[in-house]
C-alpha positions in Angstrom: 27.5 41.5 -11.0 25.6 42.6 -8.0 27.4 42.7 -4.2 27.1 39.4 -2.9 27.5 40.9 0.4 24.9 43.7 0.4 22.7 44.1 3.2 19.2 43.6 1.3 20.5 40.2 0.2 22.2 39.0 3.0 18.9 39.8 5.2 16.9 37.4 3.3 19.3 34.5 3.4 19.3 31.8 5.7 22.5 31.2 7.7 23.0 27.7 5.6 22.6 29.6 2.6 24.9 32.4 3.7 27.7 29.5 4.0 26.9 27.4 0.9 27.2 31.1 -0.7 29.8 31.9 1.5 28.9 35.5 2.2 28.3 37.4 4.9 29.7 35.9 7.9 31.1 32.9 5.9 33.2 35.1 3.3 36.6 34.1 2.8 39.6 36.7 2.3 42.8 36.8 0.8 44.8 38.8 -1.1 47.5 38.4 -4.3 51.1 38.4 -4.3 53.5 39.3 -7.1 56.9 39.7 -6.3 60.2 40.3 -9.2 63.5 38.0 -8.3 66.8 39.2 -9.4 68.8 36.9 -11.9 68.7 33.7 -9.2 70.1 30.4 -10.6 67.9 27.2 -10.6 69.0 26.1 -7.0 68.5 29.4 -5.4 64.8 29.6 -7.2 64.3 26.6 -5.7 65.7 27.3 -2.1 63.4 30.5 -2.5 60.5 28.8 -3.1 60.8 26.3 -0.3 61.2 29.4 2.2 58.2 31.1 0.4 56.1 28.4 0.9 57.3 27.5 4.4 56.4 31.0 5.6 52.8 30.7 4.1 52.3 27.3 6.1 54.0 28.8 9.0 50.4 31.2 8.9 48.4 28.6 8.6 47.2 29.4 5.1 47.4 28.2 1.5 49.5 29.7 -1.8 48.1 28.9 -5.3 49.8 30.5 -8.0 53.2 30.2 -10.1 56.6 30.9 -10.6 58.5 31.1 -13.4 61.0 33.3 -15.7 62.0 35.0 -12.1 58.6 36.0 -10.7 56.2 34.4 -8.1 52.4 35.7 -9.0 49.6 34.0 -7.2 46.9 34.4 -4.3 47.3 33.8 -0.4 43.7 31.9 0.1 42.8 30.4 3.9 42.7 26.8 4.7 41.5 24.8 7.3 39.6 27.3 9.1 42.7 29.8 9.5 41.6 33.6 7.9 43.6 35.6 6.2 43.9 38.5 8.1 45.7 41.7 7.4 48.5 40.8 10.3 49.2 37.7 7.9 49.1 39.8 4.8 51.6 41.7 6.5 53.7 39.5 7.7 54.0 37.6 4.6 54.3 40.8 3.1 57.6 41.5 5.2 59.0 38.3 4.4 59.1 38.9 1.1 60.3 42.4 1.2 62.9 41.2 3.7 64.5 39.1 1.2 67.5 40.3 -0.8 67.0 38.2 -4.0 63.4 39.8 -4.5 63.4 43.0 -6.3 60.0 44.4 -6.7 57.0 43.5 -4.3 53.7 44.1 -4.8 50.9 42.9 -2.7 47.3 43.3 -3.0 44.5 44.6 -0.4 42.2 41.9 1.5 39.7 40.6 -1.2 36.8 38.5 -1.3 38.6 35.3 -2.9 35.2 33.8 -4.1 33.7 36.5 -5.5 36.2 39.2 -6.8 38.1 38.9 -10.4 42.0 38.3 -8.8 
């Protein structure tokens, strides 16, 4: 596949196509998350989860993913007009190295969430 965000084809696209594409301007960033949890019973998986997602709405952005067998894998995505910057990916990135139930952290660079393979 081709850059969607090259210059030659962003200069020949109208700003409504730009968005309807969203390229250019109207990209969208994120980046993926996969973070390892010590040997946590179901209640503190669950307590874990709540905080996890309570920090990502706290940044105004979204989560989609999973978690299961001990492991949260998944890709922070904006919402509402809220971009994922890298001060987000950072601070969600401290919360979950901040934790003492997580074990291994691994997050991702800022990525085009529309036209990369996550």
């Amino acid at each position: 596949m081709s850059n969607p965000n090259s210059p030659n084809r962003l200069k020949r696209l109208s700003p409504r196509q730009r968005k309807k594409l969203r390229v250019g301007e109207f990209q969208e960033l994120g980046f993926t998350v996969v973070a390892a949890l010590a040997g946590l019973d179901d209640a503190a998986n669950d307590a874990f989860l709540n905080g996890w997602l309570e920090a990502v709405d706290a940044q105004g952005v979204s989560f989609g993913g999973h978690f299961s067998d001990g492991q949260l894998d998944g890709i922070v995505f904006p919402v509402n007009g809220v971009k994922v910057t890298a001060d987000v990916q950072a601070a969600l990135a401290a919360w979950l190295k901040g934790r003492s139930e997580v074990s291994g952290v691994e997050v991702s660079g800022l990525l085009d969430v529309w036209h990369s393979a996550w």
